[in-house]
Phi, psi and omega in degrees: 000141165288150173279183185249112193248136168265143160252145174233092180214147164275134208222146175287179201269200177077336191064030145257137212238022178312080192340312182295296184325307191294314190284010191256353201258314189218141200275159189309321176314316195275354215252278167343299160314280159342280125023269176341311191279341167294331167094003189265105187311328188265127174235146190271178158168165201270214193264322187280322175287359183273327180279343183281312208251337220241303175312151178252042171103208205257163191271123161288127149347130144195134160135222184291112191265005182301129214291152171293332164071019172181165175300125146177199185201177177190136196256109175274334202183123176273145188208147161280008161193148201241139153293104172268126148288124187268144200199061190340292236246004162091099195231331209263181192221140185230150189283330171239171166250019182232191161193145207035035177092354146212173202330148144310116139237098181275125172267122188212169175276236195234338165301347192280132180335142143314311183299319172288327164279342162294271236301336195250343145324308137009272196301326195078048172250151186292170186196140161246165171229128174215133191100104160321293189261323180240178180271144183249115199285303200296335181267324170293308175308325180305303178298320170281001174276323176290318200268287108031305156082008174304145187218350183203115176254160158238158142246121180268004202182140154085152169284313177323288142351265189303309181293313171328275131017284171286297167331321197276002191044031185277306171316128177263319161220162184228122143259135211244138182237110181253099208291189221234049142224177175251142148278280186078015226220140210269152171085308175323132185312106155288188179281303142263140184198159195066043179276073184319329204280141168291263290247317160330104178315122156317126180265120208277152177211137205258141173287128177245328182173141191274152145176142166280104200232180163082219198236358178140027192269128186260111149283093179259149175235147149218153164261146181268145180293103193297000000 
């Protein structure tokens, strides 16, 4: 069984989520609040936002580089909620074991050095390994639910990530905060995004609730449709 995971993001009326960007349209708080209100102890986010907001710069090489090469995991610390990082080939470096007042729970695939999950047992930070070449998304979740005792996720970060997810039929609800601006800016990272296949089929979603919050910020929920 899986936990039951919300993407929860802040987006320009364009569907960009750029932060420096998000944070000039509406205030961080009103983001937060929200956040709060979801009830999810646990929260997720991919590798540039972990590095962005959370790393203490990138994991040097050194020990064994040989891949762990199978399914498994290691429990540093039980919680009722964890920071997860989705992290593939095992990259970021961390200073602590926590990041926003919990525990560290790193995901990573099966490719990923050994040596790096020794660095971060080390540190006492968790660790899942799932996925041969990539993270097998739908199996990691199993695993932090089952080992972990996680029962409620947000993804708190990245398009990559939120798309991903979705692609994976992972998703339970989207809660979408659409602030009162535009970005327009070429390139920018949507609220899902990096979905390869052309051919993917559109995901359907039942409206659950409305509100206005903020300086004009449209709070929508849905539930995704099964």
């Amino acid at each position: 069984m899986k936990p039951f995971i919300i993407s929860h993001m802040m987006m320009s009326v364009d569907g960009r989520i750029d932060c420096a960007m998000t944070e000039k349209i509406e205030e961080p708080s009103v983001y937060y609040d929200a956040l709060d209100s979801l009830a999810c102890p646990s929260q997720l986010m991919g590798r540039v936002t972990m590095q962005l907001h959370y790393a203490a710069g990138l994991w040097t090489v050194g020990g064994n580089t040989a891949p762990v090469g199978h399914e498994c995991f290691h429990v540093a610390s039980g919680s009722e909620g964890y920071t997860i990082a989705l992290d593939t080939h095992g990259s970021l470096a961390y200073s602590g074991n926590t990041a926003d007042g919990k525990p560290l729970l790193v995901v990573v695939a099966e490719c990923c050095p050994k040596a790096y999950l020794d660095y971060l047992a080390g540190k006492g930070i968790s660790w899942v390994a799932a996925g041969k070449e990539h993270i097998d998304l739908r199996r990691a979740m199993e695993l932090v639910a089952c080992h972990f005792g996680v029962r409620r996720i947000s993804l708190v970060g990245g398009g990559h990530v939120n798309g991903a997810f979705l692609a994976a039929g992972l998703l339970d609800e989207v809660s979408v905060m659409v602030g009162p601006g535009i970005d327009g800016r070429r390139g920018m990272t949507a609220i899902f995004d990096g979905i390869a296949d052309p051919q993917a089929e559109p995901v359907l979603l039942d409206l659950r609730d409305v509100q206005r919050v903020g300086n004009g910020t449209v709070w929508l929920r849905y539930t995704v449709r099964q």
